[in-house]
C-alpha positions in Angstrom: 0.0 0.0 0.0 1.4 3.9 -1.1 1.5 6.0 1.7 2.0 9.6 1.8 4.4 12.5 3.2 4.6 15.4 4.4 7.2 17.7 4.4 8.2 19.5 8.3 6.9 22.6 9.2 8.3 24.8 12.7 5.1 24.8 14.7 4.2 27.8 17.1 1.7 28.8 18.5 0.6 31.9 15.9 1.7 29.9 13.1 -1.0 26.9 14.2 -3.4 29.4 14.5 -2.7 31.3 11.3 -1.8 28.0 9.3 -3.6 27.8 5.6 -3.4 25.4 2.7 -0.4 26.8 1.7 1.4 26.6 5.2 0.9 23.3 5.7 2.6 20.1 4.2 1.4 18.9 0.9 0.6 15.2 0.5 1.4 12.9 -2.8 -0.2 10.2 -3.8 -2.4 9.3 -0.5 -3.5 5.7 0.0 -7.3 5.3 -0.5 -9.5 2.5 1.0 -12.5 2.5 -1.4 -16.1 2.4 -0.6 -18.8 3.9 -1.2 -20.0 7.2 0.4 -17.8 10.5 0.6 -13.7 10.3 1.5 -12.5 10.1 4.9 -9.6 11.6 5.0 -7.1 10.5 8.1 -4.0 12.1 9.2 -1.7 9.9 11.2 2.5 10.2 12.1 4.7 7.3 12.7 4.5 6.2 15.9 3.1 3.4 18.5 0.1 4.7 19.6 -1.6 5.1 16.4 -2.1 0.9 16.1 -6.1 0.9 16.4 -6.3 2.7 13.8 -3.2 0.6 11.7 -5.2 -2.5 12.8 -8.9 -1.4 11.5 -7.4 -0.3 8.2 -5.2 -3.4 7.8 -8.0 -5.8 9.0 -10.6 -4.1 6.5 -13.1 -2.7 9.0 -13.5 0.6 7.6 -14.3 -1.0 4.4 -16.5 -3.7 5.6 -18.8 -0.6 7.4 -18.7 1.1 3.9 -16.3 4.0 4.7 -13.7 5.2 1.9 -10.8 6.3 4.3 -7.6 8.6 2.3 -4.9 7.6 4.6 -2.3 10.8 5.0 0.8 10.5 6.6 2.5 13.4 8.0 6.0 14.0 10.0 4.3 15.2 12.8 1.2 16.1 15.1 1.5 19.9 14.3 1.1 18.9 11.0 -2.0 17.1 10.9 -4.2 19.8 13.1 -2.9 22.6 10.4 -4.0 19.8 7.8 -7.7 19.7 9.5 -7.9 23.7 10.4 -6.9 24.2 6.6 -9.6 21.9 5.6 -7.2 19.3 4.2 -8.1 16.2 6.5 -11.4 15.5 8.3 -9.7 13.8 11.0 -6.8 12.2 12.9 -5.7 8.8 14.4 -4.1 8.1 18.2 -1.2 9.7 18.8 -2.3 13.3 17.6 -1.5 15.5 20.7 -4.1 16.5 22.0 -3.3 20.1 23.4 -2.4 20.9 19.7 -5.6 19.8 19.0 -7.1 22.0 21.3 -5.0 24.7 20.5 -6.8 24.3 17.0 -10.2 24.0 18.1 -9.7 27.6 20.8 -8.9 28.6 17.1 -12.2 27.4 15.3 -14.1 26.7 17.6 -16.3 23.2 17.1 -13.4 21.5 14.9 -12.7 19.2 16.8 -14.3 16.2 18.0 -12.2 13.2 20.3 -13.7 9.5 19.6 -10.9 7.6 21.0 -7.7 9.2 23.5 -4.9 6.7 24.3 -3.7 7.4 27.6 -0.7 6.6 29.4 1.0 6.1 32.7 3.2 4.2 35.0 1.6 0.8 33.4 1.2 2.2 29.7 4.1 3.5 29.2 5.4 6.5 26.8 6.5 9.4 28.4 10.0 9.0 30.5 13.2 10.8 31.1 16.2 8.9 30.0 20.1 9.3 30.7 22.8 7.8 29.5 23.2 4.0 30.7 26.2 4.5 32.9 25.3 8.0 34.2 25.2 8.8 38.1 21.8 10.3 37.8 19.5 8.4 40.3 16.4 11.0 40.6 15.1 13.9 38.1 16.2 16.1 40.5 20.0 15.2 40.1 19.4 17.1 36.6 19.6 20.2 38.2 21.3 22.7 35.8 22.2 20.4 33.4 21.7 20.3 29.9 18.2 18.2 29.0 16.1 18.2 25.9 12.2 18.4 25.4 10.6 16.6 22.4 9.7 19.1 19.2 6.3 21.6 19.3 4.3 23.7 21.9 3.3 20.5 24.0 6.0 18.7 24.5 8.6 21.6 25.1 6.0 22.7 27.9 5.6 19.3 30.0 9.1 18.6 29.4 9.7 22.0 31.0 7.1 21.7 33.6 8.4 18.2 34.4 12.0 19.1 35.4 10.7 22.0 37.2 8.6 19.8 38.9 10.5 16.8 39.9 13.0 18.9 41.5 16.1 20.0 38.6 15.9 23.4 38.9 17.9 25.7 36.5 17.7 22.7 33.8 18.3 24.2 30.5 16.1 22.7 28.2 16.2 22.5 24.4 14.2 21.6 21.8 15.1 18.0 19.8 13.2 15.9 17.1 12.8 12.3 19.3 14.7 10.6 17.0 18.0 12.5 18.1 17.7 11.8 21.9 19.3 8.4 22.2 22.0 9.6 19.9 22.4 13.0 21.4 22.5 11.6 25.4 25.4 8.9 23.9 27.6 11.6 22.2 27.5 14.0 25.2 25.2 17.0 23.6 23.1 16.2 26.9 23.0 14.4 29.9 18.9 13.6 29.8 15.8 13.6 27.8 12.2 13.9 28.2 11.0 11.5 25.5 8.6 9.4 24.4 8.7 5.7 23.4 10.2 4.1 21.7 13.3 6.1 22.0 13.4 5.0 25.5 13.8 1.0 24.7 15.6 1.7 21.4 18.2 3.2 23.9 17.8 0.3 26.1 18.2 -2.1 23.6 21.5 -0.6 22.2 23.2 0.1 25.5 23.4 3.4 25.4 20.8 5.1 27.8 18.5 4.2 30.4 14.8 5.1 31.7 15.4 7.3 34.9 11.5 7.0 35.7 8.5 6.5 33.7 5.2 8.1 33.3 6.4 11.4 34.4 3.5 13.4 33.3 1.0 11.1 35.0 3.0 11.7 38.5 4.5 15.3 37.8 1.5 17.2 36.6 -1.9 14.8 37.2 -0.4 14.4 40.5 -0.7 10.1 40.2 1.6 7.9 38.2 -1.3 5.7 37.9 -4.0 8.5 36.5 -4.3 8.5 32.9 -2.9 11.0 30.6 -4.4 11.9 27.4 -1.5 13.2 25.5 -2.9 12.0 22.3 -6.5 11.7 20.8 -8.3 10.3 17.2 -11.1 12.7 16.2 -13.2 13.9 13.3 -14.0 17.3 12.5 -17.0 18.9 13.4 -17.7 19.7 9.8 -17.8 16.0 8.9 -19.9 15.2 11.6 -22.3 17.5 10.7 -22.2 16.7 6.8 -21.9 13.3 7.3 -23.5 11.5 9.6 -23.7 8.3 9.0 -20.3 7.9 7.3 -19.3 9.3 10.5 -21.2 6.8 12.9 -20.1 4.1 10.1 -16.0 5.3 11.1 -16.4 5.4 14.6 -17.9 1.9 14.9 -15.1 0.6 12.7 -12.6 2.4 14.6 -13.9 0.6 17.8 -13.4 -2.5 16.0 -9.4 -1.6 15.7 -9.0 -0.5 19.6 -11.2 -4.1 20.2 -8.5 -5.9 18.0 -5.4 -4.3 20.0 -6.7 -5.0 23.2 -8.0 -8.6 22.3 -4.6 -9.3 20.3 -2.0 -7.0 21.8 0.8 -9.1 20.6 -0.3 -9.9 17.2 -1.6 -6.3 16.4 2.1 -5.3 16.5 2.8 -6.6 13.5 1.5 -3.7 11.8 3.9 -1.5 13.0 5.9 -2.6 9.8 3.6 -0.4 7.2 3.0 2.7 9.4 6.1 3.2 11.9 9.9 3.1 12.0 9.5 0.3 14.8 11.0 -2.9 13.1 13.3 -6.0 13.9 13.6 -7.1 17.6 11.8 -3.8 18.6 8.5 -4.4 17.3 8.4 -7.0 20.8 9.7 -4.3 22.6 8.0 -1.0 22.5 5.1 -0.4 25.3 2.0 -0.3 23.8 -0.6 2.8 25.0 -3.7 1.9 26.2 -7.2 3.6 24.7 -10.5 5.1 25.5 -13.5 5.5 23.3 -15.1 8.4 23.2 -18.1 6.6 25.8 -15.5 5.1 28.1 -14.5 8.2 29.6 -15.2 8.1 33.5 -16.3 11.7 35.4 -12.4 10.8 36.9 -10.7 11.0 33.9 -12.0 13.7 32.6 -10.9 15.4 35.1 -7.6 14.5 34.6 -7.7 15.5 31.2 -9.1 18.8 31.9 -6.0 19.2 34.5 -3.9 18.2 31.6 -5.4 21.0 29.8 -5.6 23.7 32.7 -1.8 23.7 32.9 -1.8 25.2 29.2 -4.5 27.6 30.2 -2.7 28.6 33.5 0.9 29.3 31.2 -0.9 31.0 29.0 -0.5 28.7 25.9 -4.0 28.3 25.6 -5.7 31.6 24.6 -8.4 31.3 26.6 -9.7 28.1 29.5 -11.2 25.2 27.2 -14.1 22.6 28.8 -12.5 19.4 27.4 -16.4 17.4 27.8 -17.1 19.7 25.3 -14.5 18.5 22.6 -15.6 14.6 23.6 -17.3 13.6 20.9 -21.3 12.5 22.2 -22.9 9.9 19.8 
């Protein structure tokens, strides 16, 4: 199957909420699922937590309900919310951050819609802080003053921030660095730690070159539990498409339930389509944690809490331009 890509684009935080056609990455040659009905068209990047929705295209669910799905590709999720603010894609598969999502629905307001959030932890595992594998650092704390990186874009430079703050290394100086260049970057020197996300941290584990100092940071530095669940990442549809296509829609959603089903019933077997979508290959495709997920009707009054706290502490920094009710981007059937 032909899949798409998008070239980078610098995210900030005017240029989200300015972006146009023109601004954002074009896309060549999508992959199309044919069906009948209008085109579905899904943004996803190349990582882990995007596997239901791997597994529903793979396993021919959106097809079976009828749905024609345009699969897009991009290098990032910055990308793919400039994609659906510009009109360009009607949705978005787990993994898409979900404050950049918010920061594009504060921007037009009713674009957004969450069916499915894949939140992590302690126990789900993809936010850590790694050092290299023969390092003295014991706590987050020893980090104080050193040289750390964040992961790339608005969200993740701000929880890695918030994090160090948090867990005690004050006067860290933290810069910005694709994920890819953390393992690398904490072997050759350039810094003694990262804030990352898998699977950087068991790529770096597997080669013998770094080590997870602690897991599920965001879960126990900002939601205040390393247990409570953080929805860093969310699938939705646009509010347009809802409205315009309503039974399509219903007709995705269901299938999409069918590829969170299959992950959960198979979590070992669904791995194997990391091959088409992801980097993740060889020995690592065992490896990497895998996130868990919640439909858009799973969501307990508890965790949407903890996903409005999640949001509150882009509010309170001023990221957000204004507070933002998260029930209200939950999509309601």
């Amino acid at each position: 199957m032909t899949r798409s890509s998008s070239s980078p684009i610098a995210l900030t935080r005017r240029s989200l909420l300015t972006a146009t056609g023109a601004a954002a990455a074009s896309l060549a040659m999508p992959a199309v699922l044919r069906a009948a009905g209008p085109t579905l068209r899904i943004g996803y990047w190349p990582i882990s937590a995007g596997l239901p929705f791997y597994a529903a295209v793979e396993e021919g669910y959106f097809k079976a309900a009828g749905v024609t799905v345009e699969v897009q590709r991009y290098a990032g999720a910055q990308q793919i919310t400039e994609a659906m603010l510009a009109g360009r894609a009607d949705g978005c598969a787990n993994g898409t951050g979900s404050a950049n999502q918010a920061i594009a629905e504060l921007a037009q307001p009713g674009l957004i819609k969450f069916i499915c959030s894949n939140p992590t932890n302690e126990k789900y595992v993809l936010d850590e802080i790694i050092v290299a594998k023969d390092s003295p650092y014991k706590t987050i704390a020893d980090l104080a003053g050193k040289r750390v990186a964040g992961g790339p874009g608005i969200q993740n430079m701000t929880l890695a921030r918030t994090v160090f703050e948090k867990a005690g290394a004050k006067g860290a100086q933290v810069v910005e660095l694709p994920f890819g260049q953390h393992v690398a970057a904490i072997a050759s020197g350039q810094i003694d730690a990262a804030y990352t996300l898998e699977p950087q941290g068991t790529i770096g584990r597997m080669n013998g070159t770094t080590r997870t100092l602690e897991a599920g940071v965001i879960a126990r530095y900002i939601l205040g539990d390393p247990m409570a669940p953080w929805h860093g990442g969310a699938a939705s549809l646009t509010g347009a498409f809802l409205k315009d296509h309503p039974d399509e829609a219903k007709a995705y959603i269901a299938a999409y339930r069918k590829g969170v089903a299959y992950v959960r019933d198979n979590p070992e077997e669904s791995r194997k389509y990391f091959a088409n979508y992801t980097s993740i290959s060889g020995d690592l495709v065992q490896e990497v944690p895998l996130s868990g997920y919640t439909m858009y009707d799973e969501f307990t009054p508890e965790s949407v809490a903890y996903f409005q706290k999640f949001f509150d502490l882009f509010s309170d920094a001023g990221i957000f331009s204004a507070p933002l009710d998260v029930s209200g981007m939950i999509y309601k059937a």
